[in-house]
N, C-alpha and C positions, 0 to 999 in steps of 0.2 A: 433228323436229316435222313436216315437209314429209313426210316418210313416212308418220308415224301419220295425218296428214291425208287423204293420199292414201289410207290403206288401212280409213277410216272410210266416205271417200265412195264406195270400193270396194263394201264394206259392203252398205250403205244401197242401191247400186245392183242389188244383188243382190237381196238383202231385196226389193225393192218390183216388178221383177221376179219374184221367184217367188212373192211374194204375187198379182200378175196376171195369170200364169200358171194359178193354182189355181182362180180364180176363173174363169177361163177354160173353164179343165176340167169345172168344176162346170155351166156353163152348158151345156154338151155332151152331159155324162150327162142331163141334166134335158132337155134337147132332146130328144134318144133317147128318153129313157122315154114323153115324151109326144106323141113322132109329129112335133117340127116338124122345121124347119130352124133352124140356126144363125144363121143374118141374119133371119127368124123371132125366135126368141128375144131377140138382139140389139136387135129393133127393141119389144119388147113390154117388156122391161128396160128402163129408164132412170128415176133419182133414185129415186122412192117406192120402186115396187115391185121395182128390185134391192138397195133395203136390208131391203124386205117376206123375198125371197130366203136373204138371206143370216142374218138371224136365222132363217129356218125351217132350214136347215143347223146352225145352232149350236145349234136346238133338241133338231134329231134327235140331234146329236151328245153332247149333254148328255144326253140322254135315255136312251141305248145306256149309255154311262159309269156312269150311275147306277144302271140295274139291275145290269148286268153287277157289278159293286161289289158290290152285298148277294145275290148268287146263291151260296145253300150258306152263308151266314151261320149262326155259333151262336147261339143264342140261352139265358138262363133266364128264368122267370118271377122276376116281383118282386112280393113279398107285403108289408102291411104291419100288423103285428100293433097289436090294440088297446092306446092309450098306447104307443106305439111308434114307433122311426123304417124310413122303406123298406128291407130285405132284399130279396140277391136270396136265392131259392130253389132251391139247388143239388143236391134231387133230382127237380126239372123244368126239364131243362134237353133241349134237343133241335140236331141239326145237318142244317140242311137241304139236300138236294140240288139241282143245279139252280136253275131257275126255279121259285117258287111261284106259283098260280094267283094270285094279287093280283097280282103282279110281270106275270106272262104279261099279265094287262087289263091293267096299266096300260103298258105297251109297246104291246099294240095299240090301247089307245083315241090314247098318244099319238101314232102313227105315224100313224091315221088323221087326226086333229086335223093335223100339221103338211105332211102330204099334201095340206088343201082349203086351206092356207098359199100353199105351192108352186104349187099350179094355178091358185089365184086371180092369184095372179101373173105367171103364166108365161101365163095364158091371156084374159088381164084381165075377170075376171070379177066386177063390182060387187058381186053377190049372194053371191059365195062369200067376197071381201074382208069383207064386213059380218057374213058370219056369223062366218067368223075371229075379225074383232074385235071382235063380241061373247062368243064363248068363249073368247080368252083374257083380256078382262077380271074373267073369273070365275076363269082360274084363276090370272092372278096377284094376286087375291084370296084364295085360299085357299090356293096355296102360300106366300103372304108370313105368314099367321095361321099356317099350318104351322112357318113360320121360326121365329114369334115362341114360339108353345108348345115346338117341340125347344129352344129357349134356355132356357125356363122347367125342362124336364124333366131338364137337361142335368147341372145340381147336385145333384138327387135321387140319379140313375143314380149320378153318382162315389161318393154318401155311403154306396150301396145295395153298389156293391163293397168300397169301403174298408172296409165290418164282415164281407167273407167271412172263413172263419178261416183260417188262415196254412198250416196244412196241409192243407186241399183246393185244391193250385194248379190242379187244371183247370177247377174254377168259378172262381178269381180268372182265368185264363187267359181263358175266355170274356165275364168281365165286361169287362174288358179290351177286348176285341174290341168288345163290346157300346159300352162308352164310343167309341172310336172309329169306329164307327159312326153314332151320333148326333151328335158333331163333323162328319163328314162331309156325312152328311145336314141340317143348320144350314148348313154352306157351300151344296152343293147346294139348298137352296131360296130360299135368297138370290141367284144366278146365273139360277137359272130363273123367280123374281118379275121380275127386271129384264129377264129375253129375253124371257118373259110380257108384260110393259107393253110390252117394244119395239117386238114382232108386234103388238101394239093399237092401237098410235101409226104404226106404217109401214103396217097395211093401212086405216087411215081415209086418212091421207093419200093412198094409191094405189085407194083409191075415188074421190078427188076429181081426182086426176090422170086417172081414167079419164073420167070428165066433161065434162074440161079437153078433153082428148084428141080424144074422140069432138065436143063443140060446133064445133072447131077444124078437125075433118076435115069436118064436115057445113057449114061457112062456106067450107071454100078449094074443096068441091065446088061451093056454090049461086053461088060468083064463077065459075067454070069453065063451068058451065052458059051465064049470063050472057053470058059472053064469047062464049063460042059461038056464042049468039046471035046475037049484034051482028054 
């Protein structure tokens, strides 16, 4: 038992170690990119806005995950006939290369979105914080009603494959695909509503931290003066 103990808190020492490690890392390229220094960054990070930080990383990273995932996806249409239940329609079906232009926006609308994340951050920037968290209050608004419709749509789609006929398995093949895809996509907008609210909630607070901040530097200035004085 004195073993397994030993080699938990081994473990764990590792773990939280290379978790601070990463995060370290992180801070470095993001220094780089935007021209500071490291004790710079270090000093512009703290509470709010290196949790502001670290959801915009996990936003980009969700983000990247999520297209890359439906790039080259099959697709058929789904038709549904009068007095009838949803079909798909297995001679419109198509398989897409690549990135499609929807996909291409929505990568670079979001890249740009979690870029004025990052700078606000990293640069403490009130105005860009507030803008942040006003857009992403919208969009984990609408990707949470996203959530809730792929949920709704999710029963359809199965009931739409389950009457392909048994010997066209390349349309059941691609419905297939298709259901697992909107599974996916239901996970995916339930991750990204909550990193969504999180960047909302971390960059109001790291507006007010910046407040906090600057009253704080402009009091230990006007005593320094003061003293000066004297």
């Amino acid at each position: 038992p004195c073993c397994r103990d030993h080699h938990r808190l081994c473990s764990a020492a590792v773990t939280t170690a290379t978790n601070h490690s990463s995060i370290v890392t992180s801070q470095i390229v993001v220094a780089i990119m935007l021209g500071l220094s490291v004790s710079q960054m270090q000093e512009n990070l703290r509470g709010a806005p290196l949790k502001l930080l670290a959801v915009c990383i996990l936003q980009l990273a969700m983000l990247v995950t999520s297209v890359s995932v439906h790039a080259g996806e099959s697709q058929c249409s789904i038709v549904v006939p009068p007095d009838d239940k949803a079909q798909l329609d297995c001679t419109d079906c198509y398989s897409g290369a690549g990135l499609a232009t929807r996909q291409a926006l929505l990568l670079a609308a979001g890249i740009l979105i979690i870029a004025i994340g990052i700078i606000a951050a990293v640069w403490r920037s009130k105005r860009l914080c507030k803008v942040y968290a006003f857009v992403m209050t919208l969009y984990a608004f609408m990707v949470g009603l996203s959530a809730i419709i792929t949920l709704i749509e999710l029963p359809v789609l199965t009931g739409a494959v389950g009457r392909v006929p048994q010997d066209n398995q390349t349309c059941a093949d691609i419905g297939d695909q298709m259901v697992a895809m909107k599974k996916d996509d239901a996970v995916f907008y339930g991750i990204n509503c909550l990193l969504d609210s999180a960047g909302a909630l971390f960059a109001m607070h790291s507006a007010r931290f910046f407040d906090y901040v600057d009253i704080t530097n402009r009091h230990t200035s006007d005593e320094e003066r003061i003293n000066s004085a004297l």
